[in-house]
N, CA, C and O atoms as a printed pandas DataFrame, in Angstrom:
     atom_number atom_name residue_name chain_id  residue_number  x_coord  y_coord  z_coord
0              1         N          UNK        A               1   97.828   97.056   78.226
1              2        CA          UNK        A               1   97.605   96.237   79.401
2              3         C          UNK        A               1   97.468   97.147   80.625
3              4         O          UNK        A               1   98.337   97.992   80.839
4              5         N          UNK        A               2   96.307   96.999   81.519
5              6        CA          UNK        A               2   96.268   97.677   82.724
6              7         C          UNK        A               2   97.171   97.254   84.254
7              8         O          UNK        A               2   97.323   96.119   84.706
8              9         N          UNK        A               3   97.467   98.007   84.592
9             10        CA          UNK        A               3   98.412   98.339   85.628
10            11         C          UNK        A               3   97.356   97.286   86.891
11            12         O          UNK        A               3   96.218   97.586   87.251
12            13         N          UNK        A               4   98.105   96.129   87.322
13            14        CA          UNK        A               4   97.568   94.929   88.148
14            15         C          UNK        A               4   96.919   95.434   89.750
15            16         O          UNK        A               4   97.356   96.530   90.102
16            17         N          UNK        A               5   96.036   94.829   90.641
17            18        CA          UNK        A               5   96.114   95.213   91.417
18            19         C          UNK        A               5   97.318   94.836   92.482
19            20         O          UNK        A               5   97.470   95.575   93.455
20            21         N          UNK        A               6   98.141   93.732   92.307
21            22        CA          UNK        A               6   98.849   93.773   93.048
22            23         C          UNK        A               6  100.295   95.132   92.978
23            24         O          UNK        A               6  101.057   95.575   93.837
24            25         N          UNK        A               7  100.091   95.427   91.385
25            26        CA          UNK        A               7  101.239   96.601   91.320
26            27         C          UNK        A               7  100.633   97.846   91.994
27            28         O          UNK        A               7  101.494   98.648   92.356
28            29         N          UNK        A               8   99.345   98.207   92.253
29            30        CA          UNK        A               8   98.753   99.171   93.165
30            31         C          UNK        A               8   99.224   99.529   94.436
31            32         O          UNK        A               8   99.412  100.554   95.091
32            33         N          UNK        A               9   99.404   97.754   94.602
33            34        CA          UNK        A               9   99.467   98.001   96.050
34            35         C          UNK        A               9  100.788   97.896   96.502
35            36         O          UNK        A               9  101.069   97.866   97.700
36            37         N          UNK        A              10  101.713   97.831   95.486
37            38        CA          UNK        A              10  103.054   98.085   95.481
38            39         C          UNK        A              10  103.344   99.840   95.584
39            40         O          UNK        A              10  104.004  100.458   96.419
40            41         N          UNK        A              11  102.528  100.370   94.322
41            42        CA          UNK        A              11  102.904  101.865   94.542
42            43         C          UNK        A              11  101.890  102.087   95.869
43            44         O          UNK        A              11  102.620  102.658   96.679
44            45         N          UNK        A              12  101.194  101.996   96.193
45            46        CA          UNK        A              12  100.329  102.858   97.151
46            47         C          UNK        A              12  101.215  102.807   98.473
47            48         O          UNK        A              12  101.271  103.745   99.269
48            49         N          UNK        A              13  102.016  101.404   98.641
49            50        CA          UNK        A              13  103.097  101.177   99.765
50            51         C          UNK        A              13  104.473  102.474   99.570
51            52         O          UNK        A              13  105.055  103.053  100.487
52            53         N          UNK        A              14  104.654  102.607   98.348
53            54        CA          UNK        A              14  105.947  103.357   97.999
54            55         C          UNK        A              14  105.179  104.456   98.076
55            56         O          UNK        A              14  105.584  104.719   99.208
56            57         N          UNK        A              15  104.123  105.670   97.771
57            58        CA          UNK        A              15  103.366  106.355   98.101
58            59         C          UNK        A              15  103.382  106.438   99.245
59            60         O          UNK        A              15  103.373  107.641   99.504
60            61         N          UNK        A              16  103.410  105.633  100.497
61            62        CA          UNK        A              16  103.951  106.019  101.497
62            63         C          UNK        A              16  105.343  105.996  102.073
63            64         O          UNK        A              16  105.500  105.509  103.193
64            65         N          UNK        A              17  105.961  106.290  101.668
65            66        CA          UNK        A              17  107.511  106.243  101.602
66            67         C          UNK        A              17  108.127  104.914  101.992
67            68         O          UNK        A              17  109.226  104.779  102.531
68            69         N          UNK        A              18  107.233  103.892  101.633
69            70        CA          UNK        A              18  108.229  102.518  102.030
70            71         C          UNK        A              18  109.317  102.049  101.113
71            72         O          UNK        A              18  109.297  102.079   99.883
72            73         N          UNK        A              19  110.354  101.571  101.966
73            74        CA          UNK        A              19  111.780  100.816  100.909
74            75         C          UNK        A              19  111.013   99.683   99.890
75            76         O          UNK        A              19  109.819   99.495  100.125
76            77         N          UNK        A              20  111.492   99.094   99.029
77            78        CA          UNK        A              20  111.474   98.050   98.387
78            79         C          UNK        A              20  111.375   96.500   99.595
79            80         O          UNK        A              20  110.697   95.478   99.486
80            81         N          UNK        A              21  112.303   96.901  100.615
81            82        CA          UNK        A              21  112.064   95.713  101.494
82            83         C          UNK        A              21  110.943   96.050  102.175
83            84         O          UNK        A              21  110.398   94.971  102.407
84            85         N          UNK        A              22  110.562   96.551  102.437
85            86        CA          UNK        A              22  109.673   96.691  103.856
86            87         C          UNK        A              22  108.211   96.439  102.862
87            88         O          UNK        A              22  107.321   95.702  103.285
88            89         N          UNK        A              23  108.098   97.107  101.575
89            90        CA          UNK        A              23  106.978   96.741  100.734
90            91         C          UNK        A              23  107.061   94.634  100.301
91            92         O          UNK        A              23  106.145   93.890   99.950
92            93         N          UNK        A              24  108.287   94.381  100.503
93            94        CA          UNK        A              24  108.194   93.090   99.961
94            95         C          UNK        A              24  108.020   91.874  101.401
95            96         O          UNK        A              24  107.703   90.694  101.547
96            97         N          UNK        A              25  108.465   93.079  102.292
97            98        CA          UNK        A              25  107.752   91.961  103.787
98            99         C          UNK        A              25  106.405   92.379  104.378
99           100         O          UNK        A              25  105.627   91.676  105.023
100          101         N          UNK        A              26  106.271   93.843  103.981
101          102        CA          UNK        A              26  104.435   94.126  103.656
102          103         C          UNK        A              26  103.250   92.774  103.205
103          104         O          UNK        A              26  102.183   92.341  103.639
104          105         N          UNK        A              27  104.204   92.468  102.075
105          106        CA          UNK        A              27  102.793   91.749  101.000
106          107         C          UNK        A              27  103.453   90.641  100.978
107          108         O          UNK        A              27  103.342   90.109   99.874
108          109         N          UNK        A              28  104.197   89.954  101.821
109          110        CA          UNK        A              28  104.880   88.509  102.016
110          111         C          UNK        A              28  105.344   88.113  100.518
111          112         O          UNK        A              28  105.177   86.941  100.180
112          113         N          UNK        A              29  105.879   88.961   99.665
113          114        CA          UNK        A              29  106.672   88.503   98.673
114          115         C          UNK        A              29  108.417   89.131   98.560
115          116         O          UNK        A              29  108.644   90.129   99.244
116          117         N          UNK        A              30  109.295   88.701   97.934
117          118        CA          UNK        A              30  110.778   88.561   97.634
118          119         C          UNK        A              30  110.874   90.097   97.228
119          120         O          UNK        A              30  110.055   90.567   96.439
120          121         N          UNK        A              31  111.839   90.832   97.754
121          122        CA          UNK        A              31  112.323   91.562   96.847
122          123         C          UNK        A              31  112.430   92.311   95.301
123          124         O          UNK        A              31  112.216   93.434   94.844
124          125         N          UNK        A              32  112.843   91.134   94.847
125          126        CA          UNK        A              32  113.222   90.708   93.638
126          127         C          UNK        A              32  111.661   90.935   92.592
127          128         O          UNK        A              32  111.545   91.572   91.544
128          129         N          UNK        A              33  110.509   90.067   93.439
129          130        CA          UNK        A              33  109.353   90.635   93.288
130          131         C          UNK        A              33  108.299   91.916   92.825
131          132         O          UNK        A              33  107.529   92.113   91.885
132          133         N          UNK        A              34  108.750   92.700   94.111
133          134        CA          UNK        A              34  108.981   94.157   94.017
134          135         C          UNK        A              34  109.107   95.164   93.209
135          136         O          UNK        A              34  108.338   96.064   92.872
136          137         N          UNK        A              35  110.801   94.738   92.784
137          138        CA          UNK        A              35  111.149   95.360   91.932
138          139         C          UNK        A              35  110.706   95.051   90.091
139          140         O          UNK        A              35  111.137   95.757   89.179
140          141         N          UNK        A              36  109.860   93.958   89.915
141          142        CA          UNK        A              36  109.656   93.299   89.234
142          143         C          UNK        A              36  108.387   93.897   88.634
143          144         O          UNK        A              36  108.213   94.366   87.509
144          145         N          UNK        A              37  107.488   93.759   89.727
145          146        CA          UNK        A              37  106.162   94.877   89.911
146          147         C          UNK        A              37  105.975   96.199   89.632
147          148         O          UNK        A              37  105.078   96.722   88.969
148          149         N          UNK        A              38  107.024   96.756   90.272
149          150        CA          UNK        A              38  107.657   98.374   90.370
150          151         C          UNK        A              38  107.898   98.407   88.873
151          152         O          UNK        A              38  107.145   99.251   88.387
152          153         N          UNK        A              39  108.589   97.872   88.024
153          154        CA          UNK        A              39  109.230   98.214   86.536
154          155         C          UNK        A              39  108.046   97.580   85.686
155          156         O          UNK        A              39  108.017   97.770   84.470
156          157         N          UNK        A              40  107.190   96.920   86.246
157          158        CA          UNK        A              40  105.923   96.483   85.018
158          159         C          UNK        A              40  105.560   97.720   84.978
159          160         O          UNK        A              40  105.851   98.501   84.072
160          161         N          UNK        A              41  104.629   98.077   86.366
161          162        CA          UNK        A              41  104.470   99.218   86.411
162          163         C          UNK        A              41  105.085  100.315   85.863
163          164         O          UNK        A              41  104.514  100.704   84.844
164          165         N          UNK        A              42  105.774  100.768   86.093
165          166        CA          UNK        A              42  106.841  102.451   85.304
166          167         C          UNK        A              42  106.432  101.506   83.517
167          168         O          UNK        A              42  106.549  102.451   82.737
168          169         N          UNK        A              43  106.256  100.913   83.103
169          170        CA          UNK        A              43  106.294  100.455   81.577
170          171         C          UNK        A              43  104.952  100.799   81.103
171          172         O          UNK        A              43  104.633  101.328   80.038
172          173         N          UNK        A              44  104.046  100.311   82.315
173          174        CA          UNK        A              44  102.836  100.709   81.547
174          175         C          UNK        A              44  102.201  101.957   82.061
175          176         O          UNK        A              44  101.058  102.197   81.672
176          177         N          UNK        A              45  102.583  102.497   82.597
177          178        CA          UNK        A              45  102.039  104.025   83.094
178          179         C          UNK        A              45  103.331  104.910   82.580
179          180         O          UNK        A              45  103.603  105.898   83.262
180          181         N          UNK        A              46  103.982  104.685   81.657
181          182        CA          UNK        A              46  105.245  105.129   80.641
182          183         C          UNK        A              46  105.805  106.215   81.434
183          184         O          UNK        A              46  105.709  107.352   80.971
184          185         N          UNK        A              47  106.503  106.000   82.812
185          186        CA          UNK        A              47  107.057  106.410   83.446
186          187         C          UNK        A              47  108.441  105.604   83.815
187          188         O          UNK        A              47  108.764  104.438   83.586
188          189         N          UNK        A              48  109.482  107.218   84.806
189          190        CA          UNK        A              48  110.577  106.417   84.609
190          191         C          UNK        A              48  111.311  106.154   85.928
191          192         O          UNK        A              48  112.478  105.763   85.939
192          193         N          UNK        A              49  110.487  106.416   87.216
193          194        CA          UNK        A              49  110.637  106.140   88.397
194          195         C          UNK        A              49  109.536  106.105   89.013
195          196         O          UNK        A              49  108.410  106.130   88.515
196          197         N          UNK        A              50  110.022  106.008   90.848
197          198        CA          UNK        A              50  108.660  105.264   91.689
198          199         C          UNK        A              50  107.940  107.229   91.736
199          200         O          UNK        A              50  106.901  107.296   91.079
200          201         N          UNK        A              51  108.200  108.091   92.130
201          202        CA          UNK        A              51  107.727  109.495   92.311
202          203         C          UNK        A              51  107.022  109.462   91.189
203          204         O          UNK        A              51  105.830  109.171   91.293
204          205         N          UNK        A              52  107.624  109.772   89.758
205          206        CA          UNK        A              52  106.440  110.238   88.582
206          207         C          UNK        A              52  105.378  108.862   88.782
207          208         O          UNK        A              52  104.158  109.021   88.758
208          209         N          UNK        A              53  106.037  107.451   88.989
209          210        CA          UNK        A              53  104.683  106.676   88.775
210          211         C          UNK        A              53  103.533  106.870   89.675
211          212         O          UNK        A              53  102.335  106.888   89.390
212          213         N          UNK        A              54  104.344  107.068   91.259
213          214        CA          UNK        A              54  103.231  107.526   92.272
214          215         C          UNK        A              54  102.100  108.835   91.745
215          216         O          UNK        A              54  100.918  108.844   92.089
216          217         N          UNK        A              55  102.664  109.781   90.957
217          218        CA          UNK        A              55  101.918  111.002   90.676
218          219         C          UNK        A              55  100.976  110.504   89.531
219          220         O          UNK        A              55   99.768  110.700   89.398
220          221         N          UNK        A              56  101.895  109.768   88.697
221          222        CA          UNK        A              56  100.732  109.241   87.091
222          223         C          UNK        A              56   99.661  108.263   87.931
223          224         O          UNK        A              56   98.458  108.386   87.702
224          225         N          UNK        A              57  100.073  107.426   88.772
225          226        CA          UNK        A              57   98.887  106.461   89.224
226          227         C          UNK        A              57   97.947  107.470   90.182
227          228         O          UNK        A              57   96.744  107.215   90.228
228          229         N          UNK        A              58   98.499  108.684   91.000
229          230        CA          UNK        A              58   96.471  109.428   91.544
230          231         C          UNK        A              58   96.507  109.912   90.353
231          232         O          UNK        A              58   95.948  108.988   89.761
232          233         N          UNK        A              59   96.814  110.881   89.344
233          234        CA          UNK        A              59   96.458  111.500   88.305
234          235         C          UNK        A              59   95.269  110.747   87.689
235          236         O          UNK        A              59   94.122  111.192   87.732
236          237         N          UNK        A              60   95.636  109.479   87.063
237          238        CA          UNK        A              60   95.099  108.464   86.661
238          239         C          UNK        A              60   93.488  108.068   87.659
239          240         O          UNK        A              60   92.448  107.698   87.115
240          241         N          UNK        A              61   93.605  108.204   88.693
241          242        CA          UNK        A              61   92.558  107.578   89.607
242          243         C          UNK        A              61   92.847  106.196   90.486
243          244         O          UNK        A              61   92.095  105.676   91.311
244          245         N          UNK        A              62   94.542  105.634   89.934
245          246        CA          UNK        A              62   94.569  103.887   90.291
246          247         C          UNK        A              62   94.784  104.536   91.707
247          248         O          UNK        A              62   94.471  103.610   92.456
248          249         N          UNK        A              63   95.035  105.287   92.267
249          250        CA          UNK        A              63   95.682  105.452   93.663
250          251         C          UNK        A              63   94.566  107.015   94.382
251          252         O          UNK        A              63   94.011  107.847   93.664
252          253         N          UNK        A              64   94.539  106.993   95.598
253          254        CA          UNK        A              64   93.506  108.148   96.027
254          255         C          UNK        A              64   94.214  108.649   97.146
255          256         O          UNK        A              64   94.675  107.848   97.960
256          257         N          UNK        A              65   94.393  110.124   97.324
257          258        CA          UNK        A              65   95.223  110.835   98.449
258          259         C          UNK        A              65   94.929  110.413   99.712
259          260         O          UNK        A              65   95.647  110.747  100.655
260          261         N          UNK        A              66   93.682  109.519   99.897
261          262        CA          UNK        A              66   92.960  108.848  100.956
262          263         C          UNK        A              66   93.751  107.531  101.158
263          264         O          UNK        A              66   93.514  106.935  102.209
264          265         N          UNK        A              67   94.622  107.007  100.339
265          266        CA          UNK        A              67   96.297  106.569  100.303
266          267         C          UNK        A              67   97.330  106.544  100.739
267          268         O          UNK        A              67   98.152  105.667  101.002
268          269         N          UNK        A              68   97.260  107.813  100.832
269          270        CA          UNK        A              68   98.731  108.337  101.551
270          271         C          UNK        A              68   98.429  108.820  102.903
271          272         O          UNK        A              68   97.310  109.269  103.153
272          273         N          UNK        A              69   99.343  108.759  103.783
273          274        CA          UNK        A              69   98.957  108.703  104.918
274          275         C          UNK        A              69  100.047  109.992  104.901
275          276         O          UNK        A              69  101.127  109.998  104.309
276          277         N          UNK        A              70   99.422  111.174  105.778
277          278        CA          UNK        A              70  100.350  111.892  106.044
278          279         C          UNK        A              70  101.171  112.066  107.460
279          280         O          UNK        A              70  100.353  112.020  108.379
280          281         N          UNK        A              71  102.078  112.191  107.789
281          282        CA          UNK        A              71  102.923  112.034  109.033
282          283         C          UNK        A              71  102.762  112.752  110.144
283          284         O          UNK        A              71  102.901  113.964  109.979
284          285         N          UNK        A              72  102.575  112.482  110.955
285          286        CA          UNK        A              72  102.359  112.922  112.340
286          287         C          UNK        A              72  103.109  113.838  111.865
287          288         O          UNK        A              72  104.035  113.608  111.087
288          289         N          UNK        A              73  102.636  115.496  112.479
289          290        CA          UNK        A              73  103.743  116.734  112.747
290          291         C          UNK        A              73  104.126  117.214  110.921
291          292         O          UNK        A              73  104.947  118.122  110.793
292          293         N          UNK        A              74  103.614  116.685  109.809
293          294        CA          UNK        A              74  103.878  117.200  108.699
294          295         C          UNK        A              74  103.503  118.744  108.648
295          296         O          UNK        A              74  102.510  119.295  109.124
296          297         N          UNK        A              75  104.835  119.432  107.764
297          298        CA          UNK        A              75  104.016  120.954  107.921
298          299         C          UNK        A              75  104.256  121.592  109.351
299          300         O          UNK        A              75  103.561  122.513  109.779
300          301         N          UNK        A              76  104.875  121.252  109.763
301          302        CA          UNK        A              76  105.048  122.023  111.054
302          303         C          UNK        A              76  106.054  122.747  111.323
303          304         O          UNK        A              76  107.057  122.171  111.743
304          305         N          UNK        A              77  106.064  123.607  111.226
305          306        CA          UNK        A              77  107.175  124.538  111.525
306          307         C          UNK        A              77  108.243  124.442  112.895
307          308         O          UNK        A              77  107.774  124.335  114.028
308          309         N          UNK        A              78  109.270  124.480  112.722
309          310        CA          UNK        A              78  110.298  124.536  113.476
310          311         C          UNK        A              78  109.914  124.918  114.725
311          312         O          UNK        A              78  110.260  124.204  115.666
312          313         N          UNK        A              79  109.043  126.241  114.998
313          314        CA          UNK        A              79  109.310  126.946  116.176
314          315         C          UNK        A              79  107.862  126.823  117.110
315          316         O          UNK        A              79  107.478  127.553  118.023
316          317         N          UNK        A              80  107.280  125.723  116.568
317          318        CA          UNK        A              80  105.583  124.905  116.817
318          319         C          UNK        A              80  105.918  124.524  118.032
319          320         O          UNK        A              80  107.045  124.082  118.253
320          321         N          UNK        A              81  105.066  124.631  118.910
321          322        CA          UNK        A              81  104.816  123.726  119.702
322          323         C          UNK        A              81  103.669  122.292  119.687
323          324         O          UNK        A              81  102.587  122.118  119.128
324          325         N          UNK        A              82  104.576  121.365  120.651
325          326        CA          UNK        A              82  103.994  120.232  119.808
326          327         C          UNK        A              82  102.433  119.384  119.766
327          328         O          UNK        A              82  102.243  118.481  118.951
């Protein structure tokens, strides 16, 4: 069975470092939801957390580094000006 688009857009949210809540008031669904999504997912991409699934789903192609949003100031060294 292939990995849903709504579980995509569960990891692509956790891919950007969101909690379980903030992904479940993201996409106007429960918690409970979430986590529901999150563990279909890790089952069928035979992984055993949200990190390896985030890496198996770009590996895979379901997810694109054009995804992840990287953070203001990432990589920046301590002694940077800003």
């Amino acid at each position: 069975m292939a990995v849903t688009a709504r579980e995509i857009a569960v990891l692509r949210l956790a891919a950007n470092g969101s909690t379980n809540q903030a992904i479940a008031s993201t996409l106007g669904i429960s918690k409970e939801a979430v986590l529901s999504r999150m563990q279909s997912a890790f089952r069928k991409l035979r992984v055993n957390d949200r990190t390896q699934a985030v890496a198996v789903a770009l590996r895979l192609g379901l997810l694109s580094l054009d995804d992840v949003v990287v953070p203001e100031g990432a990589n920046r060294w301590h002694g940077d000006a800003p």
